[in-house]
MARTI-232160 format. One line per 4 residues: number of its first residue (from 1); their letters; for each residue x, y, z of C-alpha. Coordinates in steps of 0.25 Angstrom, whole numbers, plus 5000, padded with zeros to 4 digits. Layout:
BEGIN
NUM) a) X Y Z; ...
end
This chain:
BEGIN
1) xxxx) 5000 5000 5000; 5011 5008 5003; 5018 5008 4988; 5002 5011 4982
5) xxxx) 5002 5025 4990; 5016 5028 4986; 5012 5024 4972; 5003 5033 4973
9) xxxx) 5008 5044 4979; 5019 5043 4968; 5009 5046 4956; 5001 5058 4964
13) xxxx) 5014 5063 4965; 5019 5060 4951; 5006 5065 4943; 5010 5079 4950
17) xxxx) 5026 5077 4946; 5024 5077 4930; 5029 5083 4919; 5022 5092 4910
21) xxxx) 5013 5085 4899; 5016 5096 4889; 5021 5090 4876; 5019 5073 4881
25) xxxx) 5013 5064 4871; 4999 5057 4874; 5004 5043 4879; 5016 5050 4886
29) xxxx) 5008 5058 4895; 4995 5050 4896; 5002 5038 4898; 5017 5037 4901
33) xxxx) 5016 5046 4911; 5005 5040 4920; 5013 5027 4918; 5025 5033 4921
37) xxxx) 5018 5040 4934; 5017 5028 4937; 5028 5019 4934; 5035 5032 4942
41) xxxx) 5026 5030 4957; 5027 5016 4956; 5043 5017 4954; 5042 5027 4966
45) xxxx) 5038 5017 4975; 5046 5005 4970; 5058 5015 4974; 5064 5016 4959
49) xxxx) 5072 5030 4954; 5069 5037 4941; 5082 5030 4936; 5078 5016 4938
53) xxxx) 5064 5020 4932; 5073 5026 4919; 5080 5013 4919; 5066 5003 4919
57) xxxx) 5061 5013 4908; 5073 5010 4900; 5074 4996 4902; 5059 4996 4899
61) xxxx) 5059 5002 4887; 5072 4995 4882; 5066 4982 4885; 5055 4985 4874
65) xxxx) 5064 4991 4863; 5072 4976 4866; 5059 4968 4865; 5055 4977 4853
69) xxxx) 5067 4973 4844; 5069 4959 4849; 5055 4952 4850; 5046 4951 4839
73) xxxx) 5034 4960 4839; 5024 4953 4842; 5011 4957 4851; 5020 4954 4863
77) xxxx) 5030 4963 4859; 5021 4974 4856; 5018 4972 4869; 5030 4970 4877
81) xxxx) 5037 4983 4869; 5026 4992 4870; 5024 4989 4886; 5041 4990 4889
85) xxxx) 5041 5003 4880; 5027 5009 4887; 5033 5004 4901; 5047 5011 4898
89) xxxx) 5040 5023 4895; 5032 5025 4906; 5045 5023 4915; 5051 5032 4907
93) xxxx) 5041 5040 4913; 5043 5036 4926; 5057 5040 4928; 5054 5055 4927
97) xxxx) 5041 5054 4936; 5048 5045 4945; 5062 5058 4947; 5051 5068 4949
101) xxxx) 5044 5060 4959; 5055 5058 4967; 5062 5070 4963; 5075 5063 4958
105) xxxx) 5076 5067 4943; 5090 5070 4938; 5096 5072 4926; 5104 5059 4925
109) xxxx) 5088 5051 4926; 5084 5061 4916; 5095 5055 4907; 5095 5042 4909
113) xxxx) 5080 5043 4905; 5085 5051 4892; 5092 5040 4890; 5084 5028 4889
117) xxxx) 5075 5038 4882; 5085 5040 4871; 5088 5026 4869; 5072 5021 4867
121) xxxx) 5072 5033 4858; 5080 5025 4847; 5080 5009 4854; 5067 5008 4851
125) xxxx) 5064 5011 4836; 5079 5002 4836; 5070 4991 4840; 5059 4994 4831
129) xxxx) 5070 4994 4819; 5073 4979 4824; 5059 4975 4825; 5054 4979 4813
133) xxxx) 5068 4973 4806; 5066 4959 4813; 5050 4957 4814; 5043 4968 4804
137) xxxx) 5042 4965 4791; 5044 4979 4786; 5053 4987 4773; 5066 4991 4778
141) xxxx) 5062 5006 4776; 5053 5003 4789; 5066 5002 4796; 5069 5017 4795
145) xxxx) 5056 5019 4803; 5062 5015 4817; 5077 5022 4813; 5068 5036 4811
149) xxxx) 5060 5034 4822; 5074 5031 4832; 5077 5045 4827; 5067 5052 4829
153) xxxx) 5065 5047 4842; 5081 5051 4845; 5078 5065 4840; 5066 5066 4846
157) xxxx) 5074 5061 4860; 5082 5071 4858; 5076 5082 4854; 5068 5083 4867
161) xxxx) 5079 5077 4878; 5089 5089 4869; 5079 5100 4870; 5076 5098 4883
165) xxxx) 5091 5098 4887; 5091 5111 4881; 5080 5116 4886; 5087 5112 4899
169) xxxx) 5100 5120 4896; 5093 5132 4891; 5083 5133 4902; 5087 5125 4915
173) xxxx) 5074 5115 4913; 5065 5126 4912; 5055 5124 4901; 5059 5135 4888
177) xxxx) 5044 5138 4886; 5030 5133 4891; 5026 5121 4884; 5013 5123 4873
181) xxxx) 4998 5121 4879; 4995 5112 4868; 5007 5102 4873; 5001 5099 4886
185) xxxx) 4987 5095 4879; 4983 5081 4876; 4981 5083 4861; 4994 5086 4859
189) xxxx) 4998 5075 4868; 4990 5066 4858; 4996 5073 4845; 5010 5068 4849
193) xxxx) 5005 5054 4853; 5012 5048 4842; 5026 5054 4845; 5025 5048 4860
197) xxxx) 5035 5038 4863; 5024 5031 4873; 5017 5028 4858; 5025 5024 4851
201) xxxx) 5028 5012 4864; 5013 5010 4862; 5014 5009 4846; 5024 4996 4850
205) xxxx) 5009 4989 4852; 5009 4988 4838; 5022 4981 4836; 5016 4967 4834
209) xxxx) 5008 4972 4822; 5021 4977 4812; 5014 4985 4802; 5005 4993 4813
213) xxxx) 5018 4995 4820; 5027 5001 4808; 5016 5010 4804; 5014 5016 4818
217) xxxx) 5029 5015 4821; 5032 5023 4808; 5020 5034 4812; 5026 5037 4824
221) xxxx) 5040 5039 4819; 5034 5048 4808; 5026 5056 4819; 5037 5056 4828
225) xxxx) 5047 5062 4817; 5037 5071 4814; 5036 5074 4829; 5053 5076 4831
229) xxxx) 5054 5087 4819; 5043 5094 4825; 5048 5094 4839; 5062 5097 4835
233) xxxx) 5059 5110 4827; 5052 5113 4841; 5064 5108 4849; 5075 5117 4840
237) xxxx) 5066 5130 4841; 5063 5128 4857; 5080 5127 4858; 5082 5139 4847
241) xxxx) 5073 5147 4857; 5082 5143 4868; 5094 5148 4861; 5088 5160 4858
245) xxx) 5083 5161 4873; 5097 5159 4877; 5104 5167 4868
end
């Protein structure tokens, strides 16, 4: 009874310790954040540090990218990856929730957390490239799908770690203007579903139907390309007006 109050006490104290929903995609803040509330108050009280959370989410997560290239996708496999990917991403989550609630965020958690972020960005559309060469019965022109995905996922990576890192230097962490109304609301949320990595975990559902899978996994790489130019022509002119702040 003791750990179900703590529990508890936990998540009333994490929903008033969050970050700001401006600019979160649908599944990200409807979904992965209530898990990873969760996942956050439960590893309160089973004593663990935002570290070791870090460290599950990136075991979790590498564990589906592994099943994703070795194991034949079948209906299991669909399974299996989208529940290790949707579980690695709510304890990726977690981590963060976990440092405010106890207060003992630091910068060496916050790059350990960039890390594993940065590897997923490009492991996991490397295992896509292996299943689709092994189990799909594709033309090898499908194969440059995954390779444009890894890369816009790696520019998109580090386009929002880079300009926050400016952002940083500039300002001392303070924010360089006060974020759009429109960003906060849930149509937009819902307009840039598909460029969420929590959907694309989900799209995984689809990997024991190949053809359904190559056509929604090309979709979102288009989208999300679309998504990266758009967001970096944002990114440069938010840093020119930085330089010119600071000048």
């Amino acid at each position: 009874m003791q750990d179900v109050s703590a529990f508890q006490e936990n998540l009333s104290q994490l929903r008033h310790a969050q970050k700001s929903s401006s600019g979160a995609p649908a599944y990200s803040r409807f979904v992965n954040r209530p898990l990873g509330r969760l996942l956050a108050a439960g590893a309160r009280v089973l004593g663990l540090t935002p570290t070791q959370v870090t460290l599950l989410s990136g075991a979790t997560t590498l564990a589906g990218i592994v099943v994703l290239a070795v194991l034949p996708p079948h209906l299991a496999t669909a399974l299996l990856v989208t529940g290790l990917l949707v579980l690695g991403y709510a304890l990726d989550s977690a981590d963060g929730q976990l440092a405010r609630l106890t207060r003992t965020g630091s910068l060496a958690g916050e790059w350990l957390d960039h890390f594993f972020d940065a590897l997923k960005a490009v492991a996991l559309h490397a295992a896509v490239l292996v299943c689709w060469f092994r189990y799909f019965d594709v033309r090898e022109g499908w194969y440059l799908v995954p390779l444009v995905f890894a890369t816009v996922s790696s520019g998109f990576f580090f386009g929002v770690v880079g300009a926050d890192l400016l952002r940083r230097i500039a300002g001392q962490g303070a924010p360089t203007a006060a974020p759009r109304a429109v960003r906060s609301s849930p149509l937009y949320a819902l307009a840039v579903l598909p460029a969420d990595y929590g959907f694309l975990c989900i799209a995984f559902l689809l990997l024991w139907i190949p053809d359904a899978f190559v056509v929604l996994y090309t979709a979102l790489a288009a989208i999300n390309a679309v998504v990266l130019a758009l967001s970096a022509v944002r990114w440069y002119r938010s840093i020119r007006a930085l330089d010119a702040r600071t000048a």
